[in-house]
C-alpha positions as CSV (number, residue, x, y, z in Angstrom):
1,X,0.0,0.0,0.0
2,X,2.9,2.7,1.0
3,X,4.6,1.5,-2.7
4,X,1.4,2.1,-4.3
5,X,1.2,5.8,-2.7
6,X,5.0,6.2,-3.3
7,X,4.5,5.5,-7.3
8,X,1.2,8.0,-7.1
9,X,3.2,10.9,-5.3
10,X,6.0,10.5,-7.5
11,X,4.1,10.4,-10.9
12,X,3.8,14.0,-12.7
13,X,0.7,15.8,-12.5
14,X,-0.4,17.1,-16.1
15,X,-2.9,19.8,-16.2
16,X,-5.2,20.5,-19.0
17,X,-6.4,23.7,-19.8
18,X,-8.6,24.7,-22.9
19,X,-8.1,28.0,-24.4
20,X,-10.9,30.0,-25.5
21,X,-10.5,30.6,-29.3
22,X,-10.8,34.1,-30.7
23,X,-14.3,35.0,-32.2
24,X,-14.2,36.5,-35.6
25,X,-17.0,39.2,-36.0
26,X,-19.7,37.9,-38.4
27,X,-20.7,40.2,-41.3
28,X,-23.9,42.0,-41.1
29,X,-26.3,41.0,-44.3
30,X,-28.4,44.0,-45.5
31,X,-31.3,42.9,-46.5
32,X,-32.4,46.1,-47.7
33,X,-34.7,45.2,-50.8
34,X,-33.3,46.0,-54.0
35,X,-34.7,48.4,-57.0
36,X,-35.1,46.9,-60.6
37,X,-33.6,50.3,-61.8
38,X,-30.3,49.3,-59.8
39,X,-29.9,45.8,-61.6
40,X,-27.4,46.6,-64.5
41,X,-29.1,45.6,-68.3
42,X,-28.0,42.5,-70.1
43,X,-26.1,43.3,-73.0
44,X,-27.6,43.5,-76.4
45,X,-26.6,40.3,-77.7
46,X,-26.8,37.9,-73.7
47,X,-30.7,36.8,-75.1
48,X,-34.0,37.6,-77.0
49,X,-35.6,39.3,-74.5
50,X,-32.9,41.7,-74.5
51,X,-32.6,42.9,-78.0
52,X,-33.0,46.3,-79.3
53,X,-33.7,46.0,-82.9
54,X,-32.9,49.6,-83.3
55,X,-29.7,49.3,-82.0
56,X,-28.8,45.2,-82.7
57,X,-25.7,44.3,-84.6
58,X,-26.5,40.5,-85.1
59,X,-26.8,39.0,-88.6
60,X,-30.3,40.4,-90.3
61,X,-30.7,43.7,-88.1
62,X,-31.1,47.1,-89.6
63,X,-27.6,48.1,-88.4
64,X,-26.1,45.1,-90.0
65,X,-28.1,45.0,-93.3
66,X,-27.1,49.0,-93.6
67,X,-23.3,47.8,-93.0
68,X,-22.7,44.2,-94.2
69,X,-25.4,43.1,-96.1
70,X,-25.3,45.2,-99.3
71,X,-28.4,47.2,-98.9
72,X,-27.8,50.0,-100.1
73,X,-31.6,51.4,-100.8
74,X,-33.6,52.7,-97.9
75,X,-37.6,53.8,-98.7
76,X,-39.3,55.4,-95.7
77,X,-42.4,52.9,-96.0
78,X,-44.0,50.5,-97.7
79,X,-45.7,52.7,-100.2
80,X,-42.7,54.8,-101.0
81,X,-41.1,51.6,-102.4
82,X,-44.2,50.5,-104.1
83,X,-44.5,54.1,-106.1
84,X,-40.3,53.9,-106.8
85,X,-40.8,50.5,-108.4
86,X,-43.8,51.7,-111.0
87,X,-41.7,54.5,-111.4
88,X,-38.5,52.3,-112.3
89,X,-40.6,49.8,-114.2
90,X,-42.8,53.0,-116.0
91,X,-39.0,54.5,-117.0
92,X,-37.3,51.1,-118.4
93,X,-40.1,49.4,-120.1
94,X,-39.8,46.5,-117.9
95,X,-42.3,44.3,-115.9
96,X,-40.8,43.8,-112.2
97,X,-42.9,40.8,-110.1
98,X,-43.0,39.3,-106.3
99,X,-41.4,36.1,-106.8
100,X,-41.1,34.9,-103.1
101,X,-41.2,35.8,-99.8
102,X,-40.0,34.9,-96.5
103,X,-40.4,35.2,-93.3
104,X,-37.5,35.6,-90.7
105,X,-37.2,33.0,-87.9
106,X,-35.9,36.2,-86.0
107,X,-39.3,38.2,-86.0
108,X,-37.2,40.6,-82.8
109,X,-35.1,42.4,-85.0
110,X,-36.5,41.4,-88.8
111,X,-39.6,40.5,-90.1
112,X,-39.7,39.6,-93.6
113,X,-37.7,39.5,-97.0
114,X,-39.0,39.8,-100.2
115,X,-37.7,39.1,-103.8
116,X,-38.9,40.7,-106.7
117,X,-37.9,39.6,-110.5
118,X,-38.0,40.8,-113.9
119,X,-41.0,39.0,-115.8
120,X,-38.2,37.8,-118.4
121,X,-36.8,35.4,-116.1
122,X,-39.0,32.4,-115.3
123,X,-40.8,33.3,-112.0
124,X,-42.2,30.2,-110.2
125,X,-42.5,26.5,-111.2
126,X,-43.1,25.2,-114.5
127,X,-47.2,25.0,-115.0
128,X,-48.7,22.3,-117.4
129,X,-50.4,23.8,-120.3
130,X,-52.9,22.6,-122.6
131,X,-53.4,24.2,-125.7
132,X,-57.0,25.1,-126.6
133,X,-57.1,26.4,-130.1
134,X,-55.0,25.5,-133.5
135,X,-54.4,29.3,-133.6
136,X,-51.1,30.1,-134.6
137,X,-49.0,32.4,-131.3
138,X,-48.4,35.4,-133.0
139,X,-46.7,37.0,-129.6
140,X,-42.8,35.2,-129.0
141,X,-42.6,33.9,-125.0
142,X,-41.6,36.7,-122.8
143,X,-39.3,34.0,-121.1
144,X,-35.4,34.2,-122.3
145,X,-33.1,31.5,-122.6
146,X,-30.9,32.2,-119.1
147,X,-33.1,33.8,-117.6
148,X,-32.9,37.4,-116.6
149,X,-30.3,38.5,-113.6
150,X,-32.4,41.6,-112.6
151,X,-34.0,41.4,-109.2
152,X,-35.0,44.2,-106.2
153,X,-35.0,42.6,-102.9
154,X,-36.5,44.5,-99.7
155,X,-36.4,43.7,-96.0
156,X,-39.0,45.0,-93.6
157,X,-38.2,45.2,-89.7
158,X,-40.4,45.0,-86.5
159,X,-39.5,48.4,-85.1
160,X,-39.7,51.0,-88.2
161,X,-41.5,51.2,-91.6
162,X,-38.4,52.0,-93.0
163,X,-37.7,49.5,-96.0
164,X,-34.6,48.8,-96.9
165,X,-33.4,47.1,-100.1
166,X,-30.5,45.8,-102.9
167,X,-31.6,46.2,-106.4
168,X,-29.5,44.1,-109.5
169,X,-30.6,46.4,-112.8
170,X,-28.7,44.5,-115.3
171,X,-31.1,42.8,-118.2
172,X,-30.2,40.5,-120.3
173,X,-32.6,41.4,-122.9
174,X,-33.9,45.0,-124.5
175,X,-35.5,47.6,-122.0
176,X,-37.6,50.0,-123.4
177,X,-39.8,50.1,-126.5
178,X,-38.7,46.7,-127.8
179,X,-39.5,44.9,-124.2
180,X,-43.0,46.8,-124.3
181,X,-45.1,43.8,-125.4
182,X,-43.2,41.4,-123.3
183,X,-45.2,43.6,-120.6
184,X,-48.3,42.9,-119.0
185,X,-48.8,45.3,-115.9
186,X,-52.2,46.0,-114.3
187,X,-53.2,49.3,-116.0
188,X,-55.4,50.4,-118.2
189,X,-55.0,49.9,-122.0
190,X,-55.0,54.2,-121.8
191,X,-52.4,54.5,-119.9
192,X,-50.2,51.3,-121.2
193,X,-50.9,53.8,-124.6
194,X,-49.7,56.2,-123.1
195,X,-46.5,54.8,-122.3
196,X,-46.2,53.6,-125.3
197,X,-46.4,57.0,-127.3
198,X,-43.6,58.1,-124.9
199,X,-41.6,55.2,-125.8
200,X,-41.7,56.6,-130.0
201,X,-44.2,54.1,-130.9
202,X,-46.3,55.0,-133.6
203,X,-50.1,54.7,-133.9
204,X,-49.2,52.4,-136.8
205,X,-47.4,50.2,-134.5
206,X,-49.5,50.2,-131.4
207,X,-52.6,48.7,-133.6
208,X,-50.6,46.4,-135.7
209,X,-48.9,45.1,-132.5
210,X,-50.6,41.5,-131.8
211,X,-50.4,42.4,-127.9
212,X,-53.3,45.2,-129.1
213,X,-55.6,42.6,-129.5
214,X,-56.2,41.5,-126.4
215,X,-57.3,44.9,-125.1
């Protein structure tokens, strides 16, 4: 027993003592609501819903048509282009058609594009046609071998009525007086006269012509 208390006096006392850590101070969160006005705006090109089409430079927008995509035209509206292209057709002796249009898969920034052609080139598929009489045609196919490279094409956008548009004026055929009956645009036989007596054509001519005789 006096060993046993000799060995426990003589064996070192340890002491353990736990230190208190330091406490870092915890942010304060505001939680202060915050204004829509104070989020900063996407830019232009992040998503749809955040396109200006006034301002977008993307493929097919105003900005990039003006700069990039050759259209060199610009009509304030609609009918402005309409009356430019009886004027242009009215001054060459040429017949200028719609011959397809499409719509853009990008309606935010443009909404359609439009080709027009010159009635000497084919326009359209190739319609079956069954002849009715043994008459002779007196009147040669306005349709030339090759085709004809003139074309207008127009785009139209969702945020103006401004038209813009590229226009290809070269023919491969004869503009003016000799392209005349080639020509079949909606007006009346007076004023298709008319043109024709500004063209040079004689009375002579105008009655002799076999496109007369359908008036």
């Amino acid at each position: 027993m006096d060993g046993h208390r000799a060995r426990k006096g003589n064996a070192s006392r340890r002491v353990w003592t736990l230190s208190t850590p330091s406490l870092t101070p915890v942010p304060t969160i505001d939680m202060t609501p915050v204004s829509v006005a104070d989020v900063p705006a996407l830019p232009d090109e992040a998503g749809p819903d955040g396109i200006d089409p006034a301002t977008s430079t993307r493929i097919g927008s105003i900005t990039y048509d003006r700069k990039e995509g050759g259209y060199n035209l610009e009509w304030e509206s609609r009918d402005d282009f309409e009356r430019w292209l009886t004027h242009e057709q009215q001054a060459l002796g040429i017949e200028i058609r719609r011959s397809k249009t499409r719509n853009s898969q990008a309606q935010d920034i443009c909404l359609t594009c439009e080709t027009f052609r010159c009635t000497r080139n084919r326009i359209g598929g190739t319609k079956p046609y069954e002849k009715k009489t043994t008459r002779e045609r007196k009147i040669a196919s306005k349709r030339i071998e090759g085709g004809c490279p003139c074309y207008v094409q127009i785009k139209t956008y969702p945020h103006t009525e401004i038209v813009l548009g590229k226009y290809e004026f070269t023919h491969s055929h004869e503009t003016g007086k000799n392209n005349l009956k080639y020509i079949r645009i909606r007006v009346s036989t007076r004023d298709l006269i008319e043109d024709w007596v500004r063209y040079g054509v004689t009375d002579q001519e105008i009655v002799s012509d076999p496109l007369f005789d359908r008036f």
